[in-house]
Structure formats: C-alpha cells, structure tokens
KOLGU-837073 format. One line per 5 residues: their letters; for each residue x, y, z of C-alpha. Coordinates in steps of 0.2 Angstrom, whole numbers, m for minus. Example, Ala and Ser with C-alpha at 12.3 -4.5 7.8 and 13.67 -1.06 7.14 Angstrom:
AS = 62:m22:39 | 68:m5:36
# end
This chain:
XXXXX = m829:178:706 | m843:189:712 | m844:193:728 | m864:189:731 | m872:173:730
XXXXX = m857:166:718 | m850:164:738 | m860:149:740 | m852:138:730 | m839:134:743
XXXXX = m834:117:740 | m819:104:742 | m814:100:727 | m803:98:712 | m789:114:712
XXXXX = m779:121:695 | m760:120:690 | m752:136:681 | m753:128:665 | m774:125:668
XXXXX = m779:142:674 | m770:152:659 | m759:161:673 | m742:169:671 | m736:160:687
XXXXX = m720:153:678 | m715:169:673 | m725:180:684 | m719:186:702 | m728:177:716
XXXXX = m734:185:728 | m738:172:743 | m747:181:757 | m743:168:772 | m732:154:768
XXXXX = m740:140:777 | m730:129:791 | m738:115:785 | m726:110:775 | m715:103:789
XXXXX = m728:97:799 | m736:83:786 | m748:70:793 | m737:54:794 | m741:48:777
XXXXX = m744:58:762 | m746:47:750 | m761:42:741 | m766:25:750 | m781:20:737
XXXXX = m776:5:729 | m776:5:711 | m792:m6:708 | m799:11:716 | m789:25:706
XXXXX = m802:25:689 | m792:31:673 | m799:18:661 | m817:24:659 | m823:12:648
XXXXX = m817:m4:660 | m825:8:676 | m842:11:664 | m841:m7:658 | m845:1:639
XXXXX = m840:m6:624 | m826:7:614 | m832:18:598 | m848:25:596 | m867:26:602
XXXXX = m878:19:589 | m890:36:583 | m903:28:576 | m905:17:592 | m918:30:605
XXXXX = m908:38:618 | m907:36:637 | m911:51:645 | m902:60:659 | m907:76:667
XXXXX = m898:88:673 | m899:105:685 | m888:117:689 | m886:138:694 | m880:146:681
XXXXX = m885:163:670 | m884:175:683 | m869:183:690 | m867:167:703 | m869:154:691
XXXXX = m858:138:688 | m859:136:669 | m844:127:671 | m852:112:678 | m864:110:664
XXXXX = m848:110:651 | m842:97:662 | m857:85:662 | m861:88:639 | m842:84:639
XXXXX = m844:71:648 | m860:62:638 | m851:67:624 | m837:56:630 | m849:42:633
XXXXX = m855:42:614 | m840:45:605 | m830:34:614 | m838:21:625 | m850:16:613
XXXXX = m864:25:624 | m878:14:634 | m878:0:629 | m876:4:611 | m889:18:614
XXXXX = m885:36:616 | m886:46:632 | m895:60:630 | m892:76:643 | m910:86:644
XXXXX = m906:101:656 | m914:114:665 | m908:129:674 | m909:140:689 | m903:157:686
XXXXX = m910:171:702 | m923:163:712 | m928:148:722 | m944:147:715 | m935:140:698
XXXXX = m930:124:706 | m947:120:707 | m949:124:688 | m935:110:686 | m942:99:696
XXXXX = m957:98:687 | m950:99:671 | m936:85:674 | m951:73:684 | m963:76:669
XXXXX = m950:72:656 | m953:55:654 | m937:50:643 | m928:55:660 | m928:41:673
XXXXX = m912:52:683 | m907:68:686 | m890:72:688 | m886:90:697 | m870:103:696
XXXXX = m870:115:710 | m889:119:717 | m885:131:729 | m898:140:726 | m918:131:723
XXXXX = m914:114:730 | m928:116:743 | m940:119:729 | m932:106:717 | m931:92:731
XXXXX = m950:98:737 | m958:93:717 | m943:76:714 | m947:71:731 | m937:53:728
XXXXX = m948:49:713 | m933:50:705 | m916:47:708 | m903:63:709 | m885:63:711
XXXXX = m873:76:715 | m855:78:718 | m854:89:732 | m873:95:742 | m872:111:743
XXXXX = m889:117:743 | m893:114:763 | m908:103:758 | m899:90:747 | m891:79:763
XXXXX = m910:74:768 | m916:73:750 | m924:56:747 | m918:46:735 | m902:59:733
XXXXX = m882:53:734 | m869:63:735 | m853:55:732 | m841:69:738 | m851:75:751
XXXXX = m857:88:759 | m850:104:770 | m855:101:787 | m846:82:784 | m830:88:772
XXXXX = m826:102:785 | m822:91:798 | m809:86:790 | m803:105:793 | m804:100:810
XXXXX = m793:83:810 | m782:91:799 | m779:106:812 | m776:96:826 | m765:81:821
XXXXX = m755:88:809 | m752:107:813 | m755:102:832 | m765:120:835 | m774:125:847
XXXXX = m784:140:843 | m789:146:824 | m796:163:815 | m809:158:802 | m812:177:791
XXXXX = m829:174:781 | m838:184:770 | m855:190:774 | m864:181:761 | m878:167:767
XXXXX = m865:152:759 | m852:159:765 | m859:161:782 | m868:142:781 | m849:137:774
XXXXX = m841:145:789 | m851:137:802 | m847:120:796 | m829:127:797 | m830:132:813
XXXXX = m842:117:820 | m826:105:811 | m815:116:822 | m821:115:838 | m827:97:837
XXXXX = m807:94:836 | m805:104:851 | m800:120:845 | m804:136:849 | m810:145:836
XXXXX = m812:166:832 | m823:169:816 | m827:185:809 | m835:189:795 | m835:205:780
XXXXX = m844:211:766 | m844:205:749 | m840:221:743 | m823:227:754 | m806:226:749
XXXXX = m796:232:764 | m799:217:776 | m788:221:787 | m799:225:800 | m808:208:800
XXXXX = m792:199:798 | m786:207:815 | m803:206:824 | m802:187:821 | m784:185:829
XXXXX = m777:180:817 | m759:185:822 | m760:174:837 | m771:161:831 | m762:143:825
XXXXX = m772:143:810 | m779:155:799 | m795:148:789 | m803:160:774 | m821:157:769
XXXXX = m822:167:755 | m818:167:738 | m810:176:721 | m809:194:730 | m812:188:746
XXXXX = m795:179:744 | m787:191:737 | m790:202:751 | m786:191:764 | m771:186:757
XXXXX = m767:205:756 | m770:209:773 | m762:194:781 | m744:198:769 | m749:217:779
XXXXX = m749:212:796 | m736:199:793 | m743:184:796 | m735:169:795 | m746:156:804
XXXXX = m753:140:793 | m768:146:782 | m780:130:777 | m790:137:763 | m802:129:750
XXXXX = m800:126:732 | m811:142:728 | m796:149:730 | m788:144:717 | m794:154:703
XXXXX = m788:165:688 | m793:179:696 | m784:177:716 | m770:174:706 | m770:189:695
XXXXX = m776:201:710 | m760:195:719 | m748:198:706 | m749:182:694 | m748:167:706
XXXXX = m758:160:720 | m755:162:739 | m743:148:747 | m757:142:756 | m763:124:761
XXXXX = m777:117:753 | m791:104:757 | m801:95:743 | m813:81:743 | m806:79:725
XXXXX = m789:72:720 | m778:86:714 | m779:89:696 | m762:100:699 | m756:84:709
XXXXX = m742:77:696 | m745:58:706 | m763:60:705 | m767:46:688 | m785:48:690
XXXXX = m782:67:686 | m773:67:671 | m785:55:664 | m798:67:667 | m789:82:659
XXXXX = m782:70:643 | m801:60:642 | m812:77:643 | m801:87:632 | m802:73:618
XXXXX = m821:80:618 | m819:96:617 | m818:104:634 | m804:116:636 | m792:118:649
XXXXX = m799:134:659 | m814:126:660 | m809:109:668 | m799:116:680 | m814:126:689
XXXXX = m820:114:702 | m837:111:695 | m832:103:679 | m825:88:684 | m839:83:699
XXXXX = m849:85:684 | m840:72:674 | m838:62:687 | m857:62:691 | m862:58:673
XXXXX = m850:43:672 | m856:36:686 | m872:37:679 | m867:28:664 | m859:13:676
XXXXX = m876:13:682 | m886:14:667 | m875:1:658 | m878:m9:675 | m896:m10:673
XXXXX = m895:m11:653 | m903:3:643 | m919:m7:640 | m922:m7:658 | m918:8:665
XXXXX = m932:18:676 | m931:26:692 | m933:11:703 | m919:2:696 | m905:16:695
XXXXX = m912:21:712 | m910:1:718 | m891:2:711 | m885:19:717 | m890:10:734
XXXXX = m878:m2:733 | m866:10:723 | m850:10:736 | m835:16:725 | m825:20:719
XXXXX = m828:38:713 | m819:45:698 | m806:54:707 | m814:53:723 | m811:41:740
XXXXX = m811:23:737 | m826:20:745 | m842:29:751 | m856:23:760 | m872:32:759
XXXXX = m882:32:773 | m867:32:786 | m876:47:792 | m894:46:800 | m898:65:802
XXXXX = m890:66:782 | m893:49:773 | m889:57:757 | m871:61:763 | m858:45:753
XXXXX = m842:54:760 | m834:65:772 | m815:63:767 | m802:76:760 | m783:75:759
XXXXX = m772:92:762 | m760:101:750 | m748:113:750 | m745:127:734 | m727:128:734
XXXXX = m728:143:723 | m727:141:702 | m741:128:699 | m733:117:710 | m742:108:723
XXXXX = m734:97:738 | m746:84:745 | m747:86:764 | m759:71:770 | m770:56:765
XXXXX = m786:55:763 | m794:60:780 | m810:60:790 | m818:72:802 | m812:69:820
X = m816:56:830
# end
C-alpha cells in the first residue's frame, strides 16, 4: 500500500486467508519475521462466545426481506454513500463492497420492501475540502434520507461540518478523527482510540508484559493510530517505547532498535504494506523473537510477497470476525453471499469490503424496519438508536452512546489471532474489551 496517506486507514478489522489474497503461501517459502509467543499463552477461552441468535449468516431472516428480486418499476430508496478513493490513498475496495452489497439486496432479498435500494455515491479523492462537496451533495439529494460511509479518513471534518445530524451516517469503523462526536453518526465497529484498548488488555492478560515497543510510521494516521496504541498500552499498565519512521524507508532497523524492541514483551507495528514489510525484516535481522501484536493491515498481497510469499507469524487483532478463521460461520457467508453478486475474492478480502457490506445490510434491516414508504431521516435516525446488534460479523452487541466524550462510538471489542504460517490462522482469544 502507499506509504503516504494510504497509512490512515489503520483499522481492525477482517484479515485474508492464502486462497483470498491470490498468494503463493501453499507453495511459497514463508518467511515469518518473529514468531509470536502467543500462541502458548492464549486468553482462557478462545472460543467464539456469541450465541448463535448473534452469528448473522442468513441475511434475508437478519434483513427481514422477502427472497427474489426488487420490483424496478417500483421508485427506489435511496442510500448515500462516501468514501476516499481515486487517489493513491484511496479505499475503492469499500465502495465494491457496499454496490455488491445493494446488489445483494435486489437480486436476492427482494430489495425494500419490494422497492429497490439505490446507492448514489460521492467521492473524496486529495483534499478535505471535498467532504464538504459530499456533504452538500448527499444533504441536497433528496431521494437520499441516509448516507452510508467506507473509510473517511480524509474530509470527515468538512463532511460532518455540512450533514450536521440532518441525516443519519453509519460507518463501520470511524476513522476520520471527527466521526466519534458526529451527530447523529454510529459506528458499529468502532473507532481507534476504543479498538486499541483492546491492544492493551490483550497485552497484559494474556502475554502478561510488562513493557512494549510500538514502530510507527511518520504519516499523520499512522501517528493518530499509534497514539491510541500506546494510550491502550499504558492504560493497562505497560510501559511503552514508540518510535516512529518515514514512509518512504525500507532499512528500519534503526527504529526497530531505537524502540527496544529486543527487550520489550511486545512488539506492536503501526504501519502498513511496506512498513510491514520492513519491520518484519528488521526484527527476523536482530533476531527478535518477543510476541508481535499487529493489525489486519498487515495482511495484504503485497507484505506477503515483500516477504517471500507468505505473511509474518505474527498475532493479529480485529474488530471483525476472521474471514481466514475456518469456525468463523458469519465469514463464509459473507465470502459465498458477496461472491454470488459478483464481488471477487481479492477484493472481499481487503478490510474495507465487508465493513462496507455489513453497513449496507444494516441499513436495509433498517429500512425494511421502517417500510419503504416511510423512510426519512428522522425515522432511520430514531431506529439506529435503538439499533443494539447484532453486527454482520461483528460483536453481539453494541451500545452507542456508552461513551460521552464519543457518543458515536457502538463498540470497542476485538478478539486476537495468531497466523500459524500457510493461510492458517489460530484463534488466540474472545472477543475482548479495553482494560478496566
């Protein structure tokens, strides 16, 4: 990924299997650049403990739509949609997501009501100003009585500034810094400052460590990212070193040392595509061996072919059940529903695609809810308030609100695994929450 504002995007969230990312891990060499401990150090319990009213694989019960098609001759509900992409730190991915997932909705739950749901987008590609072009755009469009948003990293301030609550806006995880003070805004996964903590727990209860080394790259999400790392850390009692490096370097030795990350308990990574590539690099150099707790960002093509065709053994933390996680049934109906319409496997396996689909089918529980004759931005705003789960592979419950300085803010839980090495991943934890 680029090594700019493409950063930014650091999130929890789904990961990929060998088969998903096109990768030669089966028949490649791995090449694991610190083999984490945490393998033998798992929480107490690992397994999944949602029950199964809360694990969502049949869409149209979860939806409450009717099987077959949306009716085209009946006007369509309108959905709007925002999101970075067509510039070199763009997401386009999540926008696949969200047309596969309408397209889902009218090809095989009968769309809204009978009607079909209609996806009206609008884009940021450079600048912040241009959230405030979708703004206006999305608030003027009267067919559009929600706006649904991928990864606005980038032009939330401007975006939230013109919305302003006069129309509801969901997002998986709030990324842009804005987002968890938004009014009238949800976000079911959460965002970074709440996810991280997990970090933290996860740290201290499970690999028992005292002191961690977090390498970040110089980039302002990374750096934003790697504060809510750290703050995670140190609220769970650690002692934490963090160090950061530019985008650009690919010899990160240096950091990798200055951040103590020979002696530390844990190593963290903040970075992403070459960032992890180099990191992983330095710490197979210095011979690291100490648990590295790393994000789903991680987990790309591209980490996996700098480092010789397979991904580091590392652990990972998501916010999003596993899509690589063979127990995870909310997953594989994901990957089986989306590919029905169309959306390939590389695609579904970057983290933004299925936040995306799982924040269109949420709204379409919500539409259906309010019936398609009905729908405006009071009502869909009056039942994503009382909207408390569960999430398409996400927690079983959320509760937004729980935080008064980020009432937008539905979750702060993510569960821990670890790559074993050829698409194979071990879950290491439940779901868990920041410490206490």
């Amino acid at each position: 990924m680029p090594a700019t504002s493409r950063s930014r995007r650091l999130v929890l969230v789904c990961a990929v299997t060998t088969s998903l990312l096109g990768i030669s891990a089966c028949g490649g060499k791995s090449t694991p650049a610190s083999t984490s401990a945490a393998g033998s150090q798992a929480a107490s319990s690992t397994a999944d403990s949602r029950p199964s009213s809360a694990i969502v694989t049949d869409y149209r019960r979860y939806v409450g739509g009717k099987a077959g098609k949306a009716d085209n001759s009946l006007p369509p509900v309108g959905l709007g949609w925002v999101n970075v992409e067509g510039g070199p730190g763009g997401n386009p991915e999540a926008t696949a997501g969200a047309r596969a997932a309408v397209k889902y909705v009218n090809e095989k739950l009968g769309g809204i009501g009978g009607h079909p749901l209609q996806l009206n987008v609008c884009t940021v590609v450079s600048a912040e100003e241009e959230g405030q072009k979708c703004g206006q755009q999305l608030l003027g469009d009267k067919s559009v009585s929600a706006i649904g948003v991928g990864n606005l990293y980038l032009g939330a301030a401007s975006f939230n500034a013109v919305v302003a609550g006069k129309k509801p806006v969901l997002v998986g995880v709030a990324t842009g810094p804005s987002m968890p003070t938004a009014k009238n805004t949800f976000s079911t996964f959460g965002d970074l400052p709440h996810i991280f903590g997990a970090w933290g727990t996860y740290s201290r209860d499970v690999l028992k460590a005292k002191t961690a080394a977090v390498i970040h790259t110089n980039t302002p999400g990374d750096k934003i990212a790697s504060s809510a790392a750290v703050k995670g850390l140190e609220a769970a009692g650690l002692k934490v070193k963090s160090v950061g490096f530019d985008a650009q370097a690919t010899d990160l030795i240096g950091p990798v040392t200055a951040a103590g990350a020979s002696t530390a308990d844990v190593v963290v990574p903040i970075t992403i595509g070459s960032g992890c590539v180099g990191v992983a690099k330095a710490l197979k150099q210095l011979r690291v061996t100490k648990p590295v707790v790393a994000t789903p960002l991680c987990m790309s093509p591209d980490v996996a072919q700098g480092l010789g065709g397979d991904l580091p053994t590392w652990t990972y933390g998501v916010a999003q059940t596993l899509t690589a996680d063979p127990s995870a049934a909310d997953s594989k109906a994901f990957l089986t529903a989306s590919a029905q319409v169309g959306l390939d496997k590389n695609t579904a396996a970057k983290v933004f695609a299925p936040l995306a689909w799982s924040t269109v089918l949420t709204y379409a529980k919500i539409f259906d809810a309010v019936g398609p004759d009905k729908i405006t931005p009071a009502a869909v705003t009056a039942q994503l308030k009382k909207f408390t789960g569960p999430v398409i592979m996400g927690a079983a419950e959320v509760a937004c609100g729980k935080y008064n300085d980020a009432p937008a803010v539905c979750n702060d839980q993510a569960r821990f695994y670890q790559y074993q090495g050829k698409g194979q991943f071990k879950p290491l934890t439940d779901w868990i929450r920041p410490p206490q």
